[in-house]
C-alpha positions as CSV (number, residue, x, y, z in Angstrom):
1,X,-12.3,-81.5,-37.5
2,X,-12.0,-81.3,-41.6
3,X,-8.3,-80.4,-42.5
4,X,-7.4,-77.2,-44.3
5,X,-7.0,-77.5,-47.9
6,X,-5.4,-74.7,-49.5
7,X,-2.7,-72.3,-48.1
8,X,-4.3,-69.9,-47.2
9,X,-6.4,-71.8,-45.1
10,X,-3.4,-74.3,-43.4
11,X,-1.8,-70.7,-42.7
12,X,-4.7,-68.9,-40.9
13,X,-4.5,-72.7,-38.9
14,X,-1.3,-72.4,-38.1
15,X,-0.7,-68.8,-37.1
16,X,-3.9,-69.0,-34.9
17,X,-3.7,-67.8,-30.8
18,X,-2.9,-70.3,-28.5
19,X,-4.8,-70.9,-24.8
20,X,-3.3,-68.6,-22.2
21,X,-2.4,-72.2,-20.3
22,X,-0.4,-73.0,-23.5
23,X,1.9,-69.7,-23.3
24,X,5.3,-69.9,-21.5
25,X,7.5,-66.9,-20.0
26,X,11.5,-66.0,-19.7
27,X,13.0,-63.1,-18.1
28,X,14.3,-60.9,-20.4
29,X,16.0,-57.8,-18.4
30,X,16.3,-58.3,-14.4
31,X,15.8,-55.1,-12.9
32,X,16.2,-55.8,-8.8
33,X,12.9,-57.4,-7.9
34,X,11.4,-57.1,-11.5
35,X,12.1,-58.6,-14.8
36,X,10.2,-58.3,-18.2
37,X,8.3,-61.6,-19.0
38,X,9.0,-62.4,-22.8
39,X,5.9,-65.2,-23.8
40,X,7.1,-67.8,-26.0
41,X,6.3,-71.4,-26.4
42,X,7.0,-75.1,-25.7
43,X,8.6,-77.6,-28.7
44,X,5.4,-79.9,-27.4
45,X,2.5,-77.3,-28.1
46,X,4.2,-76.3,-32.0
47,X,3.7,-80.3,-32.5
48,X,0.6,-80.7,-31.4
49,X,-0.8,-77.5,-33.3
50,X,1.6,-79.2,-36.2
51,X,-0.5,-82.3,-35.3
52,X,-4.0,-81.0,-34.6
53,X,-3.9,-79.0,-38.2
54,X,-2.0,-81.0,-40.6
55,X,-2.3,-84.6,-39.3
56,X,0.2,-86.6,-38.3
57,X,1.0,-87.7,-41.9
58,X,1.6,-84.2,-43.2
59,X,4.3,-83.1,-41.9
60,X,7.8,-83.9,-41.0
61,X,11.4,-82.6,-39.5
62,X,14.7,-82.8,-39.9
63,X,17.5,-82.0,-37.5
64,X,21.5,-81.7,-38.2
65,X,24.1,-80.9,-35.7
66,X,26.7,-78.2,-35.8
67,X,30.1,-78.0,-34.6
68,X,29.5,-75.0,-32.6
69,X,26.6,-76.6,-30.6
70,X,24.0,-75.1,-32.7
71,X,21.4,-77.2,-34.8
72,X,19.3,-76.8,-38.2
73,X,15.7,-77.8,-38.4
74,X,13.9,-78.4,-41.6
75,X,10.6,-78.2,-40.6
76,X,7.9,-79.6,-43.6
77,X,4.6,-79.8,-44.0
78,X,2.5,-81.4,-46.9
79,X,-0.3,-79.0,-48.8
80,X,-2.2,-81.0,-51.3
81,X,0.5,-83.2,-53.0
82,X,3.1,-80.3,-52.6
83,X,5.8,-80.4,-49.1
84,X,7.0,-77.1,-48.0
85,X,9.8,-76.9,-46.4
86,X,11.0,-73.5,-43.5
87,X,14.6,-74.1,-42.4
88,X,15.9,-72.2,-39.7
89,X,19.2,-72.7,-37.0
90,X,18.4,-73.0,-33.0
91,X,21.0,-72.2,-30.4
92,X,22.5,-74.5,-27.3
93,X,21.4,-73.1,-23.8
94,X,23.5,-72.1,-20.8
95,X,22.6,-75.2,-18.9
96,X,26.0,-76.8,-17.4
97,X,24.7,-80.2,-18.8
98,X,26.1,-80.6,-22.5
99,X,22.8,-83.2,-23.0
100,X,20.6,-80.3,-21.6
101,X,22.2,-77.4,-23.6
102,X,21.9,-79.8,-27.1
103,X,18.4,-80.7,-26.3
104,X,17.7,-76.8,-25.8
105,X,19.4,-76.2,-29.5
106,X,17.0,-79.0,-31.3
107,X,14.0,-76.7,-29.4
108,X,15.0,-73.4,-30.4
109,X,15.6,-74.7,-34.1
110,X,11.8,-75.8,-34.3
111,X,10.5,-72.9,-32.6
112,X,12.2,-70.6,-35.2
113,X,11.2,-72.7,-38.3
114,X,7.7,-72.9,-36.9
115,X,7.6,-69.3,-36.6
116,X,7.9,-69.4,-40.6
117,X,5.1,-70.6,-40.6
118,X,3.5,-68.7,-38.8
119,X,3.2,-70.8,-35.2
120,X,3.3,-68.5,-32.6
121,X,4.3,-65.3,-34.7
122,X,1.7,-63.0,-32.9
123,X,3.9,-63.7,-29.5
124,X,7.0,-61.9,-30.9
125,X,5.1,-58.8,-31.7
126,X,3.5,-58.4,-27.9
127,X,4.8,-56.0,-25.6
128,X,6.9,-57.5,-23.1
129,X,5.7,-56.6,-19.4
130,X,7.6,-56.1,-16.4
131,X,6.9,-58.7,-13.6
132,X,7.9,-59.3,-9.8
133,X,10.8,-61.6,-10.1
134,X,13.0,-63.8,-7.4
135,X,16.3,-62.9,-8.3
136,X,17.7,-66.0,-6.3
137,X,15.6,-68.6,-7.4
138,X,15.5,-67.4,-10.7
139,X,11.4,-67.3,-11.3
140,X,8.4,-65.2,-11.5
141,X,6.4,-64.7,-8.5
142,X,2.9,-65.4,-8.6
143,X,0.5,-63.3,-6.3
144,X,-2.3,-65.5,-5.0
145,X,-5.8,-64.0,-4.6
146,X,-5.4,-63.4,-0.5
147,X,-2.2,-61.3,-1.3
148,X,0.0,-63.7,-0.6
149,X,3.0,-64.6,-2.9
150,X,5.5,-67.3,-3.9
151,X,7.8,-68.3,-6.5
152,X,6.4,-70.1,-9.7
153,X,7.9,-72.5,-12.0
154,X,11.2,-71.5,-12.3
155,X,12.8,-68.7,-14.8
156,X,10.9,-70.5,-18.2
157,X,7.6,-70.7,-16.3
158,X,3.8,-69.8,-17.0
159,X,3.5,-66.9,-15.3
160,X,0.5,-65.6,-13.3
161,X,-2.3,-64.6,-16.1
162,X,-4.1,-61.4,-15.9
163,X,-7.8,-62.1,-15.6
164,X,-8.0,-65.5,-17.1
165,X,-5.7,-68.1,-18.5
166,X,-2.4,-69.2,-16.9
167,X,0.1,-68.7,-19.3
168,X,-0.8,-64.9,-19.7
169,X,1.6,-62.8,-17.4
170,X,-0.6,-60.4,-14.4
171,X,0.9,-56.8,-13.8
172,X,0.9,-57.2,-10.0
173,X,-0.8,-54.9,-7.5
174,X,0.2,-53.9,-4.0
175,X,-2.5,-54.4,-1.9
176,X,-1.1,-52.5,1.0
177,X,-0.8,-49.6,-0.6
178,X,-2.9,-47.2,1.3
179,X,-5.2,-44.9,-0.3
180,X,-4.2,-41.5,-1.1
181,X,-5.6,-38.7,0.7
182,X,-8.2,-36.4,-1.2
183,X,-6.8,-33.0,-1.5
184,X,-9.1,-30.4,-0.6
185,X,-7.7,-26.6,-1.2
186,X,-7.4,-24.1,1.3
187,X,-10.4,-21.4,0.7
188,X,-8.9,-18.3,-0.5
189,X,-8.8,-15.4,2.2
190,X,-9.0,-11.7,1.1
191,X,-6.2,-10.1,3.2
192,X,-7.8,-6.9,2.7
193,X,-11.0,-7.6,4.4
194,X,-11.7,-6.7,8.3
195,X,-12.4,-9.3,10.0
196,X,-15.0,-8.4,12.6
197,X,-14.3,-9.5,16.6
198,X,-16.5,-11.7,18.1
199,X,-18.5,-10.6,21.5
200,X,-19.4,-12.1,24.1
201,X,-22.2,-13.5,24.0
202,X,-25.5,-15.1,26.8
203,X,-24.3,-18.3,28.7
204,X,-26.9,-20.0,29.4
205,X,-29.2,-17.6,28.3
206,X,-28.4,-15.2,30.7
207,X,-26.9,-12.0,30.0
208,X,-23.6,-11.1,31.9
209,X,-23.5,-8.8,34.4
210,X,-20.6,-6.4,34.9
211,X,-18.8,-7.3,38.2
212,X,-18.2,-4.7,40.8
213,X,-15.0,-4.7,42.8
């Protein structure tokens, strides 16, 4: 693969779609059994896209720690004989581990540099779909191709894709849902019209015969 030379080339490389089995997914909003899946992506695909367009000599980061948990990135990458540099500031997780929560930070601050770059921009500009969701166990739940279900990969997981590649979330579909009735309407009645009586009519082919008492 021949490396991009000019900008506008190593920006169209960067800011290209990645595979479905590439895309993560967090809840957003938890609605009871539902939550909206919000795609995003893992620190290890931005450096190997960093790695698979620029080389692994052209380009570089820098991380420095705050006091408040947080942490800068200066992500740079090398154009010609020029380095351009996207700085942005990532934020510590939730996690009850301090390690866990700081490693979190050092993610988030390369994901948003990258994003200046345009890794991964497309994802924040998709519409974020709502998803069956385990509430207690925190993940998405996956819906198998016999109809059965179960819980998959936790609350950052690859959710079920929708016709074709993993990572891309699947608006799920009850199969026991039966099918609705077809309506058919009543045929209007005149309620001015006489309606003739029936007769009697042959049983048998025989005509009846009055009865004498």
């Amino acid at each position: 693969m021949s490396r991009p030379v000019s900008h506008d080339q190593v920006m169209e490389a960067l800011a290209a779609p990645f595979e479905g089995n590439e895309i993560r997914h967090k809840p957003g909003v938890v609605s009871g059994s539902r939550a909206l899946a919000i795609p995003y992506l893992d620190a290890r695909a931005i450096q190997d896209r960093l790695d698979e367009v620029m080389g692994l000599a052209h380009w570089q980061d820098e991380y420095e720690c705050l006091p408040d948990g947080s942490v800068i990135c200066r992500l740079r990458i090398r154009v010609g004989e020029e380095w351009i540099t996207k700085v942005d500031v990532g934020g510590p997780s939730e996690q009850p581990d301090e390690g866990d929560r700081r490693k979190a930070a050092f993610s988030d601050a390369l994901k948003r540099a990258a994003v200046k770059f345009g890794i991964g921009r497309y994802l924040h500009r998709q519409t974020p779909q709502w998803l069956d969701f385990d509430p207690v166990r925190k993940q998405f739940v996956r819906h198998s191709q016999h109809g059965g279900g179960h819980a998959n990969g936790g609350g950052n997981s690859k959710a079920a894709p929708s016709g074709g590649g993993y990572g891309t979330p699947r608006r799920e579909m009850n199969s026991r849902t039966e099918p609705r009735a077809e309506h058919r309407p009543e045929p209007k009645r005149d309620f001015g019209e006489t309606r003739p009586q029936s007769q009697p009519g042959p049983q048998n082919g025989k005509a009846l015969q009055p009865v004498s008492r």
